[in-house]
C-alpha positions in Angstrom: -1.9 -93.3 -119.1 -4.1 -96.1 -117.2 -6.2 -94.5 -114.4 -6.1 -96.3 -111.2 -9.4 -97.5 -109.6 -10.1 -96.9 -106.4 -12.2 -99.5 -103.7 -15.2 -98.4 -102.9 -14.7 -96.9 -99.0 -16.4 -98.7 -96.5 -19.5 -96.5 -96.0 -20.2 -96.8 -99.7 -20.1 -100.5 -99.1 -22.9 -100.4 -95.7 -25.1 -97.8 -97.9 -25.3 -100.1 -100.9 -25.4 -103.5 -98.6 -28.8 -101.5 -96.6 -29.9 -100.4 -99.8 -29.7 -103.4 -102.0 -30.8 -105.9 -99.2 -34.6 -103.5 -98.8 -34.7 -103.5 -102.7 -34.1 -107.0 -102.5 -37.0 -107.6 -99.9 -39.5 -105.4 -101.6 -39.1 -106.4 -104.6 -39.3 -109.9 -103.8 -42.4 -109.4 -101.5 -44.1 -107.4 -104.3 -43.3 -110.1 -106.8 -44.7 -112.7 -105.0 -47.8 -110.7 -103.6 -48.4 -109.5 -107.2 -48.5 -112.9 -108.5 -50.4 -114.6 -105.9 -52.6 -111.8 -106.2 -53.4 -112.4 -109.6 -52.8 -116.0 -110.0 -56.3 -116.2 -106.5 -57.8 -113.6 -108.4 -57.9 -115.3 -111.8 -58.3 -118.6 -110.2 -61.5 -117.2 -108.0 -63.0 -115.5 -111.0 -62.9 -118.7 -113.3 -64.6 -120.9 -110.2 -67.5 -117.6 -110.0 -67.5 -118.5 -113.9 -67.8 -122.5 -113.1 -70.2 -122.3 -110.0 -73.0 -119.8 -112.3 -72.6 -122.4 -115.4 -73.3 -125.5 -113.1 -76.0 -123.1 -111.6 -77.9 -122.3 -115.1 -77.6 -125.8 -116.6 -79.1 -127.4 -113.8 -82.3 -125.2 -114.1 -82.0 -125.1 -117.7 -82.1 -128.7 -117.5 -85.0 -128.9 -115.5 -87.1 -127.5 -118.2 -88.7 -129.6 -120.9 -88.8 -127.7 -124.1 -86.4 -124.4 -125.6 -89.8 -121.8 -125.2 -89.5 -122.5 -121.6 -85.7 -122.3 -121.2 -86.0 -118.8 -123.3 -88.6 -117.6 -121.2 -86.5 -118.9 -118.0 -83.6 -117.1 -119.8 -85.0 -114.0 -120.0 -85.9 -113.7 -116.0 -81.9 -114.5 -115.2 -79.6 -111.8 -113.9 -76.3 -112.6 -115.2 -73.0 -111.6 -113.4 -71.6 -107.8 -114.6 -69.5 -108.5 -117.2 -70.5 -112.3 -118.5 -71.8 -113.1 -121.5 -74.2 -116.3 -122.0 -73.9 -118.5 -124.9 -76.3 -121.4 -125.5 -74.9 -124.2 -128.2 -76.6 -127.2 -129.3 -74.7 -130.8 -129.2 -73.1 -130.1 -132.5 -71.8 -126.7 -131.6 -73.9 -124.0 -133.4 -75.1 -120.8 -131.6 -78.8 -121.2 -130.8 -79.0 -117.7 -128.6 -76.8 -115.4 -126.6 -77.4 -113.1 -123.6 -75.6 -110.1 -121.7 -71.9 -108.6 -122.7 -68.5 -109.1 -121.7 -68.0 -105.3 -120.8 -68.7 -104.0 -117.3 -72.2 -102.0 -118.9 -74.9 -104.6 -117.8 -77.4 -105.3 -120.4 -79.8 -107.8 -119.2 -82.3 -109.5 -120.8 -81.0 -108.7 -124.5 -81.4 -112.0 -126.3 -80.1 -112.3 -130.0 -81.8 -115.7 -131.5 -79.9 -117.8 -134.1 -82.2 -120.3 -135.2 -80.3 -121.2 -138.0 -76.8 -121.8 -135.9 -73.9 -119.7 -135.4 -70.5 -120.7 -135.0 -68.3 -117.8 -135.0 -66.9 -115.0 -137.5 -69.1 -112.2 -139.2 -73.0 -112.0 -140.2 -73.9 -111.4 -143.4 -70.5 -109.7 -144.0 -70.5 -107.5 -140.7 -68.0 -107.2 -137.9 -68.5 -107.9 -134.5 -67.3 -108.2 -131.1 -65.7 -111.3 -129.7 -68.2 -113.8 -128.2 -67.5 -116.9 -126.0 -68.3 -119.1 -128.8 -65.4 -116.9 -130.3 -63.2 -119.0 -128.3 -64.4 -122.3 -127.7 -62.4 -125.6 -129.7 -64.0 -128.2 -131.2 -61.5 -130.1 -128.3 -63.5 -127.6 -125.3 -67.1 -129.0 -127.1 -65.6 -132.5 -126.6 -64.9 -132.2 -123.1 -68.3 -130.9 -122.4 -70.3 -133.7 -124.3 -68.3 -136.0 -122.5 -69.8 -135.0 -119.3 -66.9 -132.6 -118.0 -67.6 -129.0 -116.7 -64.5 -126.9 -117.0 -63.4 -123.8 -116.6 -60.0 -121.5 -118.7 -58.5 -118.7 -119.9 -58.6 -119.0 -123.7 -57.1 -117.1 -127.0 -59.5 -116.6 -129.8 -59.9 -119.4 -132.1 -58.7 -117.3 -135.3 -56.2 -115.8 -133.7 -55.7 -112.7 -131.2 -54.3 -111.3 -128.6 -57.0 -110.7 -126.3 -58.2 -113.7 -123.5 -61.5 -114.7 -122.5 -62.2 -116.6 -119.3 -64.6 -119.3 -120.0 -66.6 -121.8 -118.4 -69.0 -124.9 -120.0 -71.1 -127.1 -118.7 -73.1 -129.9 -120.1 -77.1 -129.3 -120.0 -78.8 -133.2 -119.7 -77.3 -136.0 -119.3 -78.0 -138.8 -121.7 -78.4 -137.1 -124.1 -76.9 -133.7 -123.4 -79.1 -131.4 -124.6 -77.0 -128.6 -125.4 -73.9 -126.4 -123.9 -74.4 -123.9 -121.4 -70.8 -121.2 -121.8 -69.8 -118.1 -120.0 -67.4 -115.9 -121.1 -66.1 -112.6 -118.7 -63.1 -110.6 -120.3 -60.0 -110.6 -117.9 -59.4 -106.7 -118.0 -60.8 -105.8 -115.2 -58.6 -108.2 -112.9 -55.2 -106.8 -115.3 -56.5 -103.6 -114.2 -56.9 -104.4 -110.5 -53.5 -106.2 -110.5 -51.9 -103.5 -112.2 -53.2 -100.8 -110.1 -51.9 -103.2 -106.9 -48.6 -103.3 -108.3 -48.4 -99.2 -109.0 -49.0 -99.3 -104.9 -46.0 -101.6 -104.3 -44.0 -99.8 -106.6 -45.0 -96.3 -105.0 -44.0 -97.6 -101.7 -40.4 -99.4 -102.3 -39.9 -95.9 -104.0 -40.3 -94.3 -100.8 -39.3 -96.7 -98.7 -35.5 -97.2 -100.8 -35.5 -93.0 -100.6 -35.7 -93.2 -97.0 -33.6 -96.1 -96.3 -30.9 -94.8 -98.1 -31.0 -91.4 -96.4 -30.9 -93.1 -93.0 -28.0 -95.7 -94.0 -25.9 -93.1 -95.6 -26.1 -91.2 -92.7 -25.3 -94.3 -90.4 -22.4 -95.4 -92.3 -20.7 -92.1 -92.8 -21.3 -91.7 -89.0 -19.6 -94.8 -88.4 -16.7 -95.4 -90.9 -15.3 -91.8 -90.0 -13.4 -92.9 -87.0 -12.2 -96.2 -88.9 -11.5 -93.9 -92.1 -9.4 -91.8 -89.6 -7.4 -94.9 -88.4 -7.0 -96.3 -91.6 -4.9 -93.5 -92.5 -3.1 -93.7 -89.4 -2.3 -97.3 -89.8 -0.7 -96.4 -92.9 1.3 -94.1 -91.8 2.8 -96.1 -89.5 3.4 -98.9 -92.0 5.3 -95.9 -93.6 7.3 -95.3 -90.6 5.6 -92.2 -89.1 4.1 -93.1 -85.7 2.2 -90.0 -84.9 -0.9 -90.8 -82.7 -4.6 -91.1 -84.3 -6.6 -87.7 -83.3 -10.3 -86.4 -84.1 -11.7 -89.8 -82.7 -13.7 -89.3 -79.4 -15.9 -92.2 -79.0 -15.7 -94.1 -76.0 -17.5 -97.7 -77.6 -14.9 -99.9 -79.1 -14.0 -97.4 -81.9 -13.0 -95.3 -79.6 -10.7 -98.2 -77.7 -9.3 -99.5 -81.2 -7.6 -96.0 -81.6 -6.0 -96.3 -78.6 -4.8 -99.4 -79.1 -3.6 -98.1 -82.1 -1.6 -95.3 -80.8 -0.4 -97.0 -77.9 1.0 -99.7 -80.3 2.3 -96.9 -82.3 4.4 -95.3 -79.6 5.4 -99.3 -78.7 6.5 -99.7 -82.7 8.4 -96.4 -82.2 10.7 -97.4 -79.8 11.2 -101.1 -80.7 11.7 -100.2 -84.7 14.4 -97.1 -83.2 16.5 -99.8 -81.1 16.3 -102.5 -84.0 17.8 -100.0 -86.3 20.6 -99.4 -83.9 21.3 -103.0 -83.5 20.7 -103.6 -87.6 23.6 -101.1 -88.1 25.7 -102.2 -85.6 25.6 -105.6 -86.9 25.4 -105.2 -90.3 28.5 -103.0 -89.6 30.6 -105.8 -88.2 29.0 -108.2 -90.9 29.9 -106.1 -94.3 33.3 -105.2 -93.0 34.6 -108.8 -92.5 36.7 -109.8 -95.8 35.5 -113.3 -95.5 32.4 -114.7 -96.7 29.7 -115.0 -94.2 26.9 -117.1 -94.6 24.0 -118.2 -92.1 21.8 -121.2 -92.2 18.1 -121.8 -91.2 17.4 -125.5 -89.2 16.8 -126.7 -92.7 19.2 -125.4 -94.4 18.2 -122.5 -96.7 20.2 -119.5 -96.7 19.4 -116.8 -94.7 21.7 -113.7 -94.7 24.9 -113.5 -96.9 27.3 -110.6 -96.4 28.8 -109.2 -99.8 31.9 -111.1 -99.9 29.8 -114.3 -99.6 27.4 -112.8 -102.7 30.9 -112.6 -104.7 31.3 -116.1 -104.7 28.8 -117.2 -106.6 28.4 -113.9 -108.5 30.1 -113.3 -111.8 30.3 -109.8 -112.8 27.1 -108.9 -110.5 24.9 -111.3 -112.1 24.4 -114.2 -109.9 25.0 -117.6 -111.2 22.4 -120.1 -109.9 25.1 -123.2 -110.3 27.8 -122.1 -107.9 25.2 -120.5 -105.6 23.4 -124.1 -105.4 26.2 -125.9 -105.3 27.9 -123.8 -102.8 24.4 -124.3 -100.5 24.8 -128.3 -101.1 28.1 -128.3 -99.0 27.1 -125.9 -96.0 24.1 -128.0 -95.6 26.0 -131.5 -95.8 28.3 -129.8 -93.3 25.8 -128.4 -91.4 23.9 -131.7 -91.2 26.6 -133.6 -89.9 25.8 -134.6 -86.0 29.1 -132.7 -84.2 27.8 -130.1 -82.4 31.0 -128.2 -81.8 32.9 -125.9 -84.4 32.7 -127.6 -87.9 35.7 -127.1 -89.9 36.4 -128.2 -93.5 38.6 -127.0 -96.7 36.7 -127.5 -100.2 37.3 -127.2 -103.9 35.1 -125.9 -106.2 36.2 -126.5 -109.7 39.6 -124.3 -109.5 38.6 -122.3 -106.3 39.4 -123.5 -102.7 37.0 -122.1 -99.6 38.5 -122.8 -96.3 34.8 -123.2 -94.3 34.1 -122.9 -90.4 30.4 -123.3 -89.2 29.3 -123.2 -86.2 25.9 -124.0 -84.6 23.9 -121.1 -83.3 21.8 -121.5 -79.9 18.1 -121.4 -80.7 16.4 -118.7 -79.4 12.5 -117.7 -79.7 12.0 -120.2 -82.5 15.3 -119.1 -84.4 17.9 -122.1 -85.1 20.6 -122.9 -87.7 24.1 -122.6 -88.3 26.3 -119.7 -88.9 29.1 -120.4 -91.6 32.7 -118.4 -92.4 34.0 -119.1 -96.1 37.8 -117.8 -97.1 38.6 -118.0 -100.3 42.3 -119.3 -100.2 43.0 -120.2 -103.4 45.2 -117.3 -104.6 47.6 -118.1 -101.3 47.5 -122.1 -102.2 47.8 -121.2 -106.1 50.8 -119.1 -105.1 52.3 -121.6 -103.1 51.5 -124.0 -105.6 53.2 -121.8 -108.3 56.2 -121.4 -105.8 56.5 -125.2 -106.0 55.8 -125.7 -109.4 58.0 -122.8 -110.4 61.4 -124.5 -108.5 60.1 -128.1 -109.4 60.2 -126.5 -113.4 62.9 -124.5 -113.5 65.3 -127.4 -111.5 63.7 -129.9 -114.0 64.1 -128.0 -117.3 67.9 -127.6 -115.8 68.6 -130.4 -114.3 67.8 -132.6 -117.8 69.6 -130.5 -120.3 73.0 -130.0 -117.9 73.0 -133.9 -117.0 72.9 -134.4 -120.6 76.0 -131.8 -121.3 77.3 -133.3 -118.6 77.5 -136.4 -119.8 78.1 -136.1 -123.4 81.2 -133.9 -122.6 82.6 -135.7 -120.0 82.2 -139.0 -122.2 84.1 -137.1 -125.2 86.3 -136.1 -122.5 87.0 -139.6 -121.7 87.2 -140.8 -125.1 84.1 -143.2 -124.6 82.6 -141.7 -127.9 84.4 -142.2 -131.3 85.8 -139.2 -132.9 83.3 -139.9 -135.9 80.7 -139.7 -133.6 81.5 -136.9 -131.2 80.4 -134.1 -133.7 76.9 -135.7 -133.9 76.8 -135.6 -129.8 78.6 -132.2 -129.8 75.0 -130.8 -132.1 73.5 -132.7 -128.9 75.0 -130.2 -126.4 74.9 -127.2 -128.2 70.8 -128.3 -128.7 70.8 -128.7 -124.7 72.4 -125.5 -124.5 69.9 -123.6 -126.9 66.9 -125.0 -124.7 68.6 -123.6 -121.8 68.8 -120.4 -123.1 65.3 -120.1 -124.5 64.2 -121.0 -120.9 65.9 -118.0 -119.7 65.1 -115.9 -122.3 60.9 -116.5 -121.5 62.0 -115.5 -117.9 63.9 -112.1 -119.3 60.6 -111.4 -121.6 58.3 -111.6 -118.8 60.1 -109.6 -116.4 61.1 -107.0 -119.0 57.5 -106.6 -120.2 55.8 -106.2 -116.1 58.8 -103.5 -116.1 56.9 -101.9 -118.8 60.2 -101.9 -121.0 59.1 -102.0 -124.9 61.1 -102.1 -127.7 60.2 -98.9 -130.2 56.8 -99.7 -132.6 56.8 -99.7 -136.3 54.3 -99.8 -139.0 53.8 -103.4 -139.9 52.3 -104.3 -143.3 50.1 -107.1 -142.3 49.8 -108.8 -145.6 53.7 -109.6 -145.5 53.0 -110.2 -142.3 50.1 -113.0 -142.3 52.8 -114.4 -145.7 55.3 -114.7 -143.4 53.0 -116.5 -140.8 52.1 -118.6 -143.4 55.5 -119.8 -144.3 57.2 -120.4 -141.0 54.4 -122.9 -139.8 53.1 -125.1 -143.3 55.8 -126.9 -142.9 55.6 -127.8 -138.9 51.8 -128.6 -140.1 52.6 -130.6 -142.6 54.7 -132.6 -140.0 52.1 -132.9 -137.6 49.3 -133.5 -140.1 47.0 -130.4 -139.3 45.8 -128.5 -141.8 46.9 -124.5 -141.4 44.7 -122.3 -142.9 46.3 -117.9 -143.2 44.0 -116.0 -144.6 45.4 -112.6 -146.1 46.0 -109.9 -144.3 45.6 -105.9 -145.4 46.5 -102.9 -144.0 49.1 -101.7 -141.2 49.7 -102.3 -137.9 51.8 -100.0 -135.5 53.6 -102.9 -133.2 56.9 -104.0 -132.6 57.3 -107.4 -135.0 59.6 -109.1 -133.0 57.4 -108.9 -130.2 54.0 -109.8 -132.8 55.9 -112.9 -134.2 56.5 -114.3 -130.4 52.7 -113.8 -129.8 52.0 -115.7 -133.2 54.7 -118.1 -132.5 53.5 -119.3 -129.2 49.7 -119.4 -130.3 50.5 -120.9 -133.4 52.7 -123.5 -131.5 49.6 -124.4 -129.1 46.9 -124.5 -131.6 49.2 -127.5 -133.3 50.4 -129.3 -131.0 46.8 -129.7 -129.7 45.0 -130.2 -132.7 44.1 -133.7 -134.1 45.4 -134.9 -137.3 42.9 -134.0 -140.3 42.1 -131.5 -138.1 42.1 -127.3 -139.0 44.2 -124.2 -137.4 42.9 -121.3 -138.7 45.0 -117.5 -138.9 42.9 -113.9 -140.2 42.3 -110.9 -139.2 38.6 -108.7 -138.9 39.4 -104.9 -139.1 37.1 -102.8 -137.2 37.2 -98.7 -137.5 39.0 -98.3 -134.1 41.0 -101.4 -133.8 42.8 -104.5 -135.9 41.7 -108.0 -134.5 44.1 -111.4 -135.4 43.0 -114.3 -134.6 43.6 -118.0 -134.3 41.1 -120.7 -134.1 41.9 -124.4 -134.0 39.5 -127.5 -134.1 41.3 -129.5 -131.0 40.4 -130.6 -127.4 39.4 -127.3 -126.0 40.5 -125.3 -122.5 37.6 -126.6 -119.6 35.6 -123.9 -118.6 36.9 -123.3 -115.4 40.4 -122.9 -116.5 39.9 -120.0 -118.7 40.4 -117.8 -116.0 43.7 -118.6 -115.3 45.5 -119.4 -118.9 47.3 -116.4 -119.3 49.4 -116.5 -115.5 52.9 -117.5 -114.8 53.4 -121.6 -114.9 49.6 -122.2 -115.3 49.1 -125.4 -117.6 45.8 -127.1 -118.1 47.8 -130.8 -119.2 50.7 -130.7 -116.9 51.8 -134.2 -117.7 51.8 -133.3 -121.2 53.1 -129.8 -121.1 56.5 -131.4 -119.4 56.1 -133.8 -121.8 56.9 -131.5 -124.3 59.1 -129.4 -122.8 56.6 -126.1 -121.7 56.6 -124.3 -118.6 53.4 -122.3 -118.6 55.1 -119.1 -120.2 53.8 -118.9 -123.6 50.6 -117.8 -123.0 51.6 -115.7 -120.1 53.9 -113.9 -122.1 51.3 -113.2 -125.3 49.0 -111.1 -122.8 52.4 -109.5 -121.3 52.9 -108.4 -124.8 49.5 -107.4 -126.5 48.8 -105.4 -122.9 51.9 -103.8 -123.5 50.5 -102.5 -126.9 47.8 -101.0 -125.5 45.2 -104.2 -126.4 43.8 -106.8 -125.1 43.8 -111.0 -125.6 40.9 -113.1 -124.9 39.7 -116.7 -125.5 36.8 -118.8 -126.4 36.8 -122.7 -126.3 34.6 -125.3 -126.1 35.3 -128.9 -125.3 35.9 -131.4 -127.8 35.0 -128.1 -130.7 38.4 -126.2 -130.1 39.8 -123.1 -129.3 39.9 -119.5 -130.2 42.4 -116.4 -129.5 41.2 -113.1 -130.1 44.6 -110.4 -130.1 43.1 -107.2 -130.6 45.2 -104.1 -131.0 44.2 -100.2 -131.5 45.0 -98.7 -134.7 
């Protein structure tokens, strides 16, 4: 399990901020004092080297032969720690006085009348000399008239330095080299020991600065520790006042502003839950949908029967919801100020809106909208209409034309040949008649709940016998029917199964194309037997679905009287499969076809 990481409080936060910002300062100040320290000292110690070269070549130079610049050699008193070396033009040792450690040794001349340039005698080690480190490039500069001064590496490698200064002796010619060479220990070892006493004291200055801010910022961010958990409390909901903070600065104030806002939040949040459930009361036990409206137009606050709109089994469908928004606002944006009403459809459904314009008040404006959902009350009244309009056309036809046939074979205006063909005419009329009436029956009988007695079916005769009725009304039509085989046994009543077939089967051709495939079989599941039957033709729109399986419903009107339908079949399928204890559902898709699932328990 993740462990959660806490902030660092805000005393933490002063104590590091004190502590960090004096590390900062002494260690920056040390830095800088260290390494202006060293880089003077270095620098003043390598001028001392320059100014005592100049010195001795100007009185070597004053002499006329070497005898006289020995002897004169022998009287100088070299700084501690410098080491003379004399050199010819060409670079060869001719004698060398005093040592590069602190022990003085004065007037200790070692004579090199043959030349020395570096490395070992006669196969003995030695020290490090001045000449040690001095280039052919240095002995260049010097001939050429140049005096200088440097810290220098050995010439055959090392890690030890030298400081060294050369300086011509003559002038036209140069006579030789005067160089002095002083080791730079000693000022590593002063610098050192300086920055040991910086060290020493940003120790003890850090120990005591972070003694004295710890104790300031504990002694400060108590109070505000104090009312930070009082502020959350009353985020929470508790308003108990602050206590334990006594100061009477502006800590002290701040918690009393606290509590008194506190005991203000109290009061206000105990009245706006009164009025919350007052209103929320009234709002959530209106049946309509109620819906309010920022000024630009966003929804605000929906009761639940407004949610159920554009909600489809509690998920929420972002479509309806947007398209529902899209009228209140186009209603809300017209320029009437007064009570807006307006009846819309929404693919099948009808809303009955009123909006009305609410008064601004402390920045809050918009529009406050009522939606009723009328279209069960118009789809019944439609119904009603449709239902009379139906049953007086599907009479009116059939009885004007058994009207007329008979009372023209009454009158003699047909020819006895001919009156037996226009007799098969009325009885046909009559039939149709009595098919209409019998749908009616059927419906009412199954809502009664009045089923004739079930019977094992053996669904492989079955599906055969599907088969049989309907190749030949497909062959007619020119739509392939496809029955797959059944298995197995059904408990149903089969007069009531073959209606169900019957009117599928009678939909799925005469809307499928010609060339086109109806397809009948059955999947058996352990608990249940599902038939169904899938067609390749137009497909039932979307928002029709819902409503295929009422009373009179028909998606093609036009057509359906066309062909003589009424809206039953379907109506009476789900009358009949409910009545078995299953259930009927539909899948279709526009321009792909359309399937019916009839599932029934074992």
């Amino acid at each position: 399990m993740a462990t959660k990481i806490h902030a660092w409080s805000i005393s933490i936060k002063l104590w590091l901020a004190m502590t960090l910002l004096i590390l900062a300062v002494l260690g920056g100040l040390g830095f800088t004092l260290t390494w202006l320290f060293g880089d003077f000292y270095l620098q003043q110690k390598l001028n001392s080297l320059r100014s005592e070269a100049i010195e001795i070549s100007a009185r070597f130079a004053a002499v006329s032969d070497w005898n006289s610049r020995l002897n004169l050699l022998e009287s100088l008193k070299l700084t501690s720690g410098t080491q003379l070396v004399l050199l010819d033009p060409q670079g060869n040792v001719i004698v060398i006085s005093g040592s590069t450690s602190n022990q003085s040794i004065q007037n200790n001349l070692e004579w090199y009348p043959g030349g020395f340039v570096g490395g070992p005698i006669s196969g003995l080690h030695r020290n490090l000399r001045p000449s040690d480190f001095f280039t052919e490039g240095n002995l260049k500069q010097v001939l050429a008239g140049q005096t200088i001064s440097i810290k220098a590496l050995p010439i055959n490698g090392g890690a030890q330095a030298m400081l060294l200064a050369a300086t011509p002796m003559g002038t036209d010619p140069v006579k030789g080299v005067v160089l002095l060479g002083s080791s730079p220990i000693p000022i590593q070892e002063s610098i050192a020991t300086f920055r040991r006493l910086i060290l020493y004291a940003s120790l003890i200055a850090v120990f005591l600065a972070t003694a004295v801010s710890l104790f300031f910022a504990q002694h400060v961010t108590r109070p505000l520790g104090l009312m930070q958990r009082g502020a959350k409390r009353m985020a929470k909901g508790d308003f108990m006042p602050i206590q334990g903070v006594s100061s009477e600065d502006e800590i002290g104030e701040l918690a009393e502003a606290l509590n008194s806002m506190g005991e203000s939040l109290k009061n206000h949040m105990a009245w706006l839950s009164q009025e919350k459930n007052l209103l929320q009361g009234i709002l959530e036990s209106i049946s309509d949908a109620v819906v309010m409206l920022s000024c630009d137009g966003s929804i605000q606050y929906t009761n639940d029967s407004a949610k159920a709109l554009w909600q489809d089994d509690e998920i929420e469908v972002k479509e309806r919801k947007t398209q529902i928004a899209d009228i209140l606002q186009a209603i809300a944006l017209r320029e009437e100020q007064s009570e807006k009403n307006e009846t819309v459809a929404i693919g099948i459904q009808v809303l009955q809106i009123v909006m009305a314009p609410m008064e601004e008040i402390e920045g809050i404006c918009g529009h406050v909208a009522v939606l009723r959902d009328v279209t069960a009350s118009l789809r019944a009244e439609k119904t009603r209409r449709e239902f009379l309009a139906s049953v007086t056309h599907e009479l009116r036809t059939p009885l004007h034309l058994i009207q007329g046939y008979l009372e023209a074979i009454q009158d003699e205006v047909i020819p006895k040949d001919q009156q037996e063909e226009y007799i098969d005419l009325v009885l046909e009329e009559a039939k149709r008649l009595a098919r209409l009436v019998q749908n009616l029956q059927e419906i009412n009988w199954m809502e009664r709940g009045q089923v004739l007695q079930p019977m094992a079916i053996d669904l492989e005769g079955f599906m055969l016998d599907i088969d049989q009725r309907f190749q030949g009304r497909a062959q007619e039509l020119g739509v392939n029917l496809e029955v797959a085989k059944g298995s197995g046994e059904l408990y149903a009543n089969p007069d009531q199964l073959l209606q169900v077939f019957i009117n599928l089967l009678d939909n799925a051709l005469s809307h499928t194309p010609q060339g086109k495939t109806v397809r009948v079989f059955m999947v058996e599941e352990q608990n249940e037997v599902r038939l169904v039957v899938q067609d390749e033709g137009e497909g039932i729109p979307k928002e029709a679905l819902p409503y295929i399986f009422d009373r009179f419903f028909r998606v093609n009107k036009a057509r359906s009287r066309k062909d003589g339908g009424m809206g039953l079949g379907l109506a009476i399928v789900r009358q009949i499969v409910e009545a078995h204890g299953g259930n009927v559902r539909v899948e279709s898709d526009m321009g792909k076809g359309t399937t019916f699932w009839i599932c029934f328990p074992r």
